[in-house]
N, C-alpha and C positions, 0 to 999 in steps of 0.2 A: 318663588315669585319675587320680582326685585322688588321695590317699596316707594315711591315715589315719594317726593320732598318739598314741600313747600312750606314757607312761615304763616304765622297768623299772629297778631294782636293779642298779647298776654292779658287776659282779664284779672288775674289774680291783683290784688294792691301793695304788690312790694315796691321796694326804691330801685330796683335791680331798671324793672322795663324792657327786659331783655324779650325781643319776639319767642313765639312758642313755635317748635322744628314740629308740624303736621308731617305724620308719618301714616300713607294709606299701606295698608297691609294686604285688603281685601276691600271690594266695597261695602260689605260689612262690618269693618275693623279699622276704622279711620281715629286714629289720638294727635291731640295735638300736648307734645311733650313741653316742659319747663327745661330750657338748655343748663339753668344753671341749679336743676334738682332743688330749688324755694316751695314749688309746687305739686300738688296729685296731678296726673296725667288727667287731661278731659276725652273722654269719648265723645266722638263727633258721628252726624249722621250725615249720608252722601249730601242730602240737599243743604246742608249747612259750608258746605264750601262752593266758591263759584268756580267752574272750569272754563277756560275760553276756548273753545277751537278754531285754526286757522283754516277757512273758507279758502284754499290755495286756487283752485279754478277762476271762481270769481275776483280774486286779488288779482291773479294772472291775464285774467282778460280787461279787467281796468287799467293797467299797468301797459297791457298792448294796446287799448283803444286811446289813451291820454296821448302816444308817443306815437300816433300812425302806424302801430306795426303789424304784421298780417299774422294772428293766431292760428296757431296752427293747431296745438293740442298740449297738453299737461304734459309732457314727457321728462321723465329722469334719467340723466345721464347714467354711465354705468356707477358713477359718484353720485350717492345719495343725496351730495350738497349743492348738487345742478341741475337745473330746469331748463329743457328747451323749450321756451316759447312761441317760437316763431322765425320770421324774416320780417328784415327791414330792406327793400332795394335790394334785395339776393343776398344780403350779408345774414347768417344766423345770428339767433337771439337767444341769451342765457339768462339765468335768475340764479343766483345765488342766496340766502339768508346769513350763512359763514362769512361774516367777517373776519375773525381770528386767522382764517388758512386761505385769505386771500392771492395770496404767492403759489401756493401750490395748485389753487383752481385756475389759475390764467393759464400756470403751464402745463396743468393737463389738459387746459381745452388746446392751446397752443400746438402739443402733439397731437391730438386728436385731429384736429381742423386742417392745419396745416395751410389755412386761409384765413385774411380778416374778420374779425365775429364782433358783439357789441356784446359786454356783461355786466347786468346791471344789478349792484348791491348795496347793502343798506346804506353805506359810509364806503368813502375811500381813505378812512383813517389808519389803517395796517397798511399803505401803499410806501413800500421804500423808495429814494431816487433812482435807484440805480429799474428797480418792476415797471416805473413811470417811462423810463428811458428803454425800455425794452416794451412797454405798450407801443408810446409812440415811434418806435425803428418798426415797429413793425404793422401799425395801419389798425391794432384793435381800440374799438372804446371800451373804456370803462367808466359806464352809468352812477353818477351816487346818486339812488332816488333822496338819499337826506338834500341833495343841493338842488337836486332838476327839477323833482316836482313837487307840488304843495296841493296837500289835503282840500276838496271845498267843502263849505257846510252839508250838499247836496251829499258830502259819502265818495264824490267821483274824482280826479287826483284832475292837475292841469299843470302843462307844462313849462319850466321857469325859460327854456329853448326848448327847440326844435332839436333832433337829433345833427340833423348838416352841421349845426351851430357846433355843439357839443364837439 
């Protein structure tokens, strides 16, 4: 079983302050280790870590109902790091989380589609000139929901434009 990794808050009182590498083993066998071997390893019990899970449906359908887009279903491309969402006006609609392989999702959807799509992800910060220039020759958007839309207190997103605008 592979071990999943996450830090926590070094309780011990050295000068180091270095976080402690939580290392889940089992859900019975949760330590959270000292990286720099100052401390005894602490054994931890499940409920003493918080886990988040991502509600992707409910994201998904927020994310269509803020931008006017017609939901269709949670569907994953044959790329684990693409969601179809929907259609907007007959153009399909993608989701990304991967921003790092941003280049290589455009142009697989790009073969795949073989038509205009809209793909909307975190950030268009991994965007080269040259991927920007090859969006726009060829009629796709690409959504940063970091720039389009903003969170409301209510939980529900609203939009900074309209897709046309976009």
């Amino acid at each position: 079983m592979a071990a999943a990794t996450k830090l926590l808050n070094c309780p011990a009182p050295c000068e180091q302050g270095y976080p402690r590498q939580v290392v889940e083993n089992s859900p019975s066998n949760i330590i959270a280790i000292c990286q720099q071997n100052h401390a005894d390893p602490i054994q931890l019990k499940f409920r003493d870590i918080l886990i988040y899970s991502l509600r992707h449906e409910a994201l998904h359908r927020a994310l269509c109902t803020s931008l006017n887009i017609r939901y269709l279903a949670d569907l994953r491309k044959k790329d684990v790091h693409i969601w179809h969402l929907g259609d907007y006006s007959g153009t399909e609609v993608y989701l990304t989380y991967e921003t790092s392989t941003l280049t290589d999702t455009i142009s697989l959807l790009y073969l795949s589609q073989q038509a205009p799509f809209i793909l909307m992800a975190p950030t268009r910060k991994n965007i080269t000139p040259e991927m920007q220039q090859f969006i726009d020759k060829n009629k796709f958007i690409l959504l940063s929901i970091a720039d389009e839309l903003t969170l409301q207190t209510d939980g529900s997103f609203k939009s900074v434009r309209n897709i046309p605008q976009i």
